[in-house]
C-alpha positions, 0 to 999 in steps of 0.5 A: 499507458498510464505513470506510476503519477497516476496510479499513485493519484488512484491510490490517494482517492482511497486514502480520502475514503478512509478519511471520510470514515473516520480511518487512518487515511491510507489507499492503495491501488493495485496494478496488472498490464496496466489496469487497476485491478484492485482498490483497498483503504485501512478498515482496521475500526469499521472491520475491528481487525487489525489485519484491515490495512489498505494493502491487505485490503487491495491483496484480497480483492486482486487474488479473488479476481486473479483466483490466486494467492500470487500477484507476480506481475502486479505492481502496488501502489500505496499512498504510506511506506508499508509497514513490515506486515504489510511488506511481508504478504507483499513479498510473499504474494511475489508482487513485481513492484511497490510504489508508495508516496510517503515514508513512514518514520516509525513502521515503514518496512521498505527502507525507512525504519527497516528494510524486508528487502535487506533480508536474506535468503527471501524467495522473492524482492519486489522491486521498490520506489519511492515517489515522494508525493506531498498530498501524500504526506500531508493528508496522514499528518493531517489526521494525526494532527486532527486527532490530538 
Protein backbone atom coordinates (compact mmCIF):
# COMPACT_ATOMS: atom_id res chain seq x y z
CA UNK A 1 0.00 0.00 0.00
CA UNK A 2 0.98 3.14 -1.08
CA UNK A 3 1.39 6.79 1.61
CA UNK A 4 -0.32 9.98 1.08
CA UNK A 5 4.03 10.61 0.61
CA UNK A 6 3.77 8.97 -2.67
CA UNK A 7 0.58 10.09 -4.21
CA UNK A 8 1.58 13.72 -3.23
CA UNK A 9 5.00 12.95 -5.28
CA UNK A 10 2.45 11.71 -8.35
CA UNK A 11 0.50 14.97 -7.81
CA UNK A 12 3.85 17.18 -8.00
CA UNK A 13 5.01 15.42 -11.46
CA UNK A 14 1.52 16.97 -12.88
CA UNK A 15 2.37 20.13 -11.47
CA UNK A 16 5.88 19.86 -13.56
CA UNK A 17 3.73 19.22 -16.80
CA UNK A 18 1.91 22.58 -16.35
CA UNK A 19 5.12 24.17 -15.67
CA UNK A 20 6.62 22.93 -19.06
CA UNK A 21 3.73 24.67 -20.62
CA UNK A 22 3.95 27.76 -19.45
CA UNK A 23 0.81 27.10 -16.74
CA UNK A 24 0.65 27.90 -13.01
CA UNK A 25 2.24 24.92 -11.89
CA UNK A 26 -0.34 22.73 -9.78
CA UNK A 27 -1.16 18.76 -10.21
CA UNK A 28 -3.34 16.54 -8.81
CA UNK A 29 -3.76 12.86 -8.59
CA UNK A 30 -6.82 11.28 -7.72
CA UNK A 31 -7.23 8.07 -5.52
CA UNK A 32 -9.56 4.89 -5.53
CA UNK A 33 -8.59 1.44 -3.42
CA UNK A 34 -5.32 2.66 -3.70
CA UNK A 35 -4.64 3.25 -7.62
CA UNK A 36 -4.36 6.38 -9.27
CA UNK A 37 -7.33 6.80 -10.94
CA UNK A 38 -7.15 10.16 -12.31
CA UNK A 39 -4.09 12.60 -13.15
CA UNK A 40 -5.07 16.68 -13.81
CA UNK A 41 -2.85 19.92 -14.07
CA UNK A 42 -4.03 23.75 -14.49
CA UNK A 43 -4.97 24.30 -18.48
CA UNK A 44 -6.62 27.49 -17.72
CA UNK A 45 -4.30 29.35 -20.82
CA UNK A 46 -4.09 26.28 -23.23
CA UNK A 47 -7.98 25.61 -22.74
CA UNK A 48 -8.94 29.60 -22.46
CA UNK A 49 -11.24 28.41 -19.23
CA UNK A 50 -11.17 29.49 -16.27
CA UNK A 51 -12.59 26.53 -14.95
CA UNK A 52 -9.32 24.40 -16.32
CA UNK A 53 -7.44 23.82 -12.76
CA UNK A 54 -5.84 20.59 -11.83
CA UNK A 55 -8.61 19.73 -9.68
CA UNK A 56 -11.17 20.12 -11.99
CA UNK A 57 -8.83 18.43 -14.49
CA UNK A 58 -8.49 15.15 -12.42
CA UNK A 59 -12.60 15.32 -11.46
CA UNK A 60 -13.47 14.94 -14.96
CA UNK A 61 -11.42 12.26 -15.86
CA UNK A 62 -12.27 10.16 -12.72
CA UNK A 63 -16.13 10.57 -13.34
CA UNK A 64 -15.58 9.27 -16.87
CA UNK A 65 -13.89 6.17 -15.75
CA UNK A 66 -16.30 5.67 -12.72
CA UNK A 67 -19.35 6.90 -15.04
CA UNK A 68 -20.42 9.05 -12.35
CA UNK A 69 -20.48 12.55 -10.93
CA UNK A 70 -19.76 10.83 -7.39
CA UNK A 71 -16.30 10.45 -6.10
CA UNK A 72 -17.13 9.13 -2.64
CA UNK A 73 -14.29 7.01 -1.85
CA UNK A 74 -11.86 8.85 -3.70
CA UNK A 75 -9.06 10.67 -1.92
CA UNK A 76 -7.32 13.75 -3.86
CA UNK A 77 -4.54 14.64 -3.84
CA UNK A 78 -3.35 18.22 -4.96
CA UNK A 79 0.14 19.88 -4.88
CA UNK A 80 -1.76 23.75 -3.65
CA UNK A 81 -4.62 24.10 -1.03
CA UNK A 82 -7.79 24.42 -3.45
CA UNK A 83 -9.32 27.49 -3.78
CA UNK A 84 -13.09 27.70 -2.95
CA UNK A 85 -14.23 26.73 -6.59
CA UNK A 86 -12.34 23.96 -6.36
CA UNK A 87 -12.98 22.82 -2.71
CA UNK A 88 -16.77 23.16 -3.46
CA UNK A 89 -16.98 20.63 -6.68
CA UNK A 90 -14.69 18.51 -4.20
CA UNK A 91 -17.43 18.91 -1.46
CA UNK A 92 -20.17 18.35 -3.83
CA UNK A 93 -18.52 15.21 -5.76
CA UNK A 94 -18.66 13.93 -1.95
CA UNK A 95 -14.53 12.82 -2.29
CA UNK A 96 -13.47 11.13 1.20
CA UNK A 97 -10.58 12.86 1.56
CA UNK A 98 -8.18 16.09 0.31
CA UNK A 99 -4.71 16.14 0.75
CA UNK A 100 -2.42 18.81 -0.60
CA UNK A 101 1.05 19.88 0.05
CA UNK A 102 1.05 23.92 0.08
CA UNK A 103 -1.22 26.42 1.48
CA UNK A 104 -2.34 29.04 -0.65
CA UNK A 105 -2.12 32.65 1.16
CA UNK A 106 -4.65 34.12 -0.85
CA UNK A 107 -7.49 31.70 -2.34
CA UNK A 108 -6.92 28.38 -0.16
CA UNK A 109 -10.35 27.48 0.73
CA UNK A 110 -9.58 24.24 3.47
CA UNK A 111 -8.52 26.54 6.15
CA UNK A 112 -6.19 29.06 4.95
CA UNK A 113 -7.95 32.26 3.78
CA UNK A 114 -11.31 30.37 4.27
CA UNK A 115 -12.52 27.24 5.25
CA UNK A 116 -16.05 25.47 3.05
CA UNK A 117 -15.61 23.10 5.83
CA UNK A 118 -16.52 25.40 8.64
CA UNK A 119 -19.89 25.80 6.53
CA UNK A 120 -22.78 24.83 7.90
CA UNK A 121 -25.64 22.47 6.98
CA UNK A 122 -23.11 20.96 4.05
CA UNK A 123 -24.20 17.38 2.91
CA UNK A 124 -20.92 16.35 2.91
CA UNK A 125 -17.10 17.12 4.66
CA UNK A 126 -14.40 15.70 3.13
CA UNK A 127 -11.91 14.83 5.59
CA UNK A 128 -8.74 17.44 4.99
CA UNK A 129 -4.87 17.11 5.61
CA UNK A 130 -2.24 19.23 5.29
CA UNK A 131 1.14 17.53 4.45
CA UNK A 132 3.30 20.32 4.12
CA UNK A 133 5.86 19.39 1.46
CA UNK A 134 8.80 21.78 0.29
CA UNK A 135 9.00 20.87 -3.63
CA UNK A 136 5.50 21.60 -3.20
CA UNK A 137 5.73 25.03 -2.05
CA UNK A 138 8.86 26.13 -4.04
CA UNK A 139 7.90 25.15 -7.47
CA UNK A 140 4.78 27.69 -7.43
CA UNK A 141 6.92 30.37 -5.73
CA UNK A 142 9.28 29.68 -8.12
CA UNK A 143 6.99 30.46 -11.04
CA UNK A 144 5.63 33.50 -9.55
CA UNK A 145 8.87 34.49 -9.04
CA UNK A 146 10.02 33.72 -12.75
CA UNK A 147 7.31 35.81 -13.94
CA UNK A 148 7.82 39.34 -12.36
Amino acid sequence: MKDDKYYLEQAYLEAIKAEQIDEVPIGCVIVLNDEIIARGYNQREKNKSVISHAEIEAMKKASEKLNSWRLDNCEVYVTLEPCLMCASALQQAHVKRIIYGAKSLKTGALGTFFDINSLSNLNHYPLVSYLPDEKCSLIISNYFRKKR
